[in-house]
N, C-alpha and C positions, 0 to 999 in steps of 0.2 A: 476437367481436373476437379477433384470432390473437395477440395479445400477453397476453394473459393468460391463454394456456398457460402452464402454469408450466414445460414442456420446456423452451421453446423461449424464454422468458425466460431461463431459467437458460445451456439455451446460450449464446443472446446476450451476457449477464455474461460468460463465459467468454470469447468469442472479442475483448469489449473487452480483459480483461484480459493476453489474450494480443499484442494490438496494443501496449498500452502497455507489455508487458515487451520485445515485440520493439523498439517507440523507442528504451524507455531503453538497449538494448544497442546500437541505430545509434551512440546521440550518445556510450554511454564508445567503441566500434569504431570506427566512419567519422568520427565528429566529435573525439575524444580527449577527452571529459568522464570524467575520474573520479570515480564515485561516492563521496560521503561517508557515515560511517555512518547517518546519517537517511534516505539512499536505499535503503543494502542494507536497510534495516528493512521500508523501505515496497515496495519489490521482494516479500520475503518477505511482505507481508502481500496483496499484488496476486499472489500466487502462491496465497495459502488461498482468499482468495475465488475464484478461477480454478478452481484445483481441486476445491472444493467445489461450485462451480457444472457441472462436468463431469461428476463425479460426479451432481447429484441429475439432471441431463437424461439420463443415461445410465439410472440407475435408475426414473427414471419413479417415485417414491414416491404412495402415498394420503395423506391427509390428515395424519397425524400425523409422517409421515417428510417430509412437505415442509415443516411447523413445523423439524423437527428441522434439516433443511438451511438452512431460512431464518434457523435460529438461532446460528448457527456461520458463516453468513457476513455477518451483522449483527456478530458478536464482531469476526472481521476483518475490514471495514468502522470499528467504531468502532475499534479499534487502530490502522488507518491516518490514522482522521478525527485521532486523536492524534498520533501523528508526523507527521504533517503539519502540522499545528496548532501543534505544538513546533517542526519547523523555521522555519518562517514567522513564530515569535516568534523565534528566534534569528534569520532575518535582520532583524528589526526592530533590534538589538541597537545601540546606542552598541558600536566597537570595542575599547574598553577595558574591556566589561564582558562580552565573549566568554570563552564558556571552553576551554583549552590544547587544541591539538590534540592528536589522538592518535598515535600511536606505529601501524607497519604492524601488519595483522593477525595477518599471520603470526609478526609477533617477539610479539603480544599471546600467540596461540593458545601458542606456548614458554614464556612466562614467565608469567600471568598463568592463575587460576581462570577454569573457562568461566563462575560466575555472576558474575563480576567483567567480564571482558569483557561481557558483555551488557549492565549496566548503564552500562556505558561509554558501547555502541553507541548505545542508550537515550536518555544524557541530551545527545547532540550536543555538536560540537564548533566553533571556528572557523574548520573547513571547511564545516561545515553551512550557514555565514552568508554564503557567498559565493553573490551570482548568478551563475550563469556562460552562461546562456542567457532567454530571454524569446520569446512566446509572444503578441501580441497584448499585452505590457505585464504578463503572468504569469509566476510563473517555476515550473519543474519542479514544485514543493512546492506552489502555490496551482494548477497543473493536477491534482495528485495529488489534493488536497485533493478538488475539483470532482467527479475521479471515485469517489471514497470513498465521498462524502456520494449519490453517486448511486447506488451498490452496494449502501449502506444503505439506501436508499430503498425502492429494488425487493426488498431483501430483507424490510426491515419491511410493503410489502405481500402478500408473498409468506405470510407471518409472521400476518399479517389476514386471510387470504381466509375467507371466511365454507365453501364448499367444501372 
């Protein structure tokens, strides 16, 4: 069966990942969506799975280094499966129980600590809660989710192989 090469899985992972980073840059470019911090998180986390998946097909590893690879992109995987998870609770949100928007990044990156910022990014804002696209009835966050949980997938089998 050609798909359980582990290369040529891991590629695959990769070259999703790279479709979904090239989307999300159409819809902030061509379509004007600005991302809110629960996107650039989830970007950065569809960016480790990516590269770690390019990395382990490039490396071609034995048995214990494709554990190792499969274990590091299951981490990023569940990190996305969470903010994503987190977004998707915040757009469930009553609007009055949203919380404040943030401040631009770059006046954050001036005036605020980076482990302050990040927790910031982290815990969403009431830009996070807006749909601004949909998708068959999904929106960004519950397609993200979708392919998370599917990255994890392939990676917890990858993670199993008895080989």
């Amino acid at each position: 069966m050609p798909l359980a090469n582990p290369r040529l899985l891991n590629f695959l992972v990769f070259l999703a990942c790279a479709a979904l980073l090239a989307f999300g840059l159409y819809l902030e470019h061509a379509e004007g969506l600005e991302p809110c911090p629960l996107c650039v998180v989830q970007r950065i986390e569809f960016i480790g799975v990516g590269l770690t998946c390019l990395v382990a097909a490039m490396h071609g590893p034995q048995r214990l280094g494709r554990r190792l690879y499969a274990g590091l992109t299951l981490l990023f995987g569940a990190a996305g499966i969470a903010s994503a998870g987190r977004q998707i609770w915040l757009q469930g949100l009553p609007p009055d129980q949203l919380p404040a928007c943030l401040p631009s990044l770059e006046y954050m990156m001036e005036a605020l600590p980076f482990q302050d910022i990040v927790r910031l990014m982290l815990h969403g804002t009431a830009d996070c809660a807006e749909v601004t696209w949909t998708l068959l009835g999904l929106s960004i966050p519950e397609w993200s989710l979708l392919a998370f949980v599917g990255f994890a997938a392939v990676a917890l089998l990858q993670l199993l192989r008895r080989d």
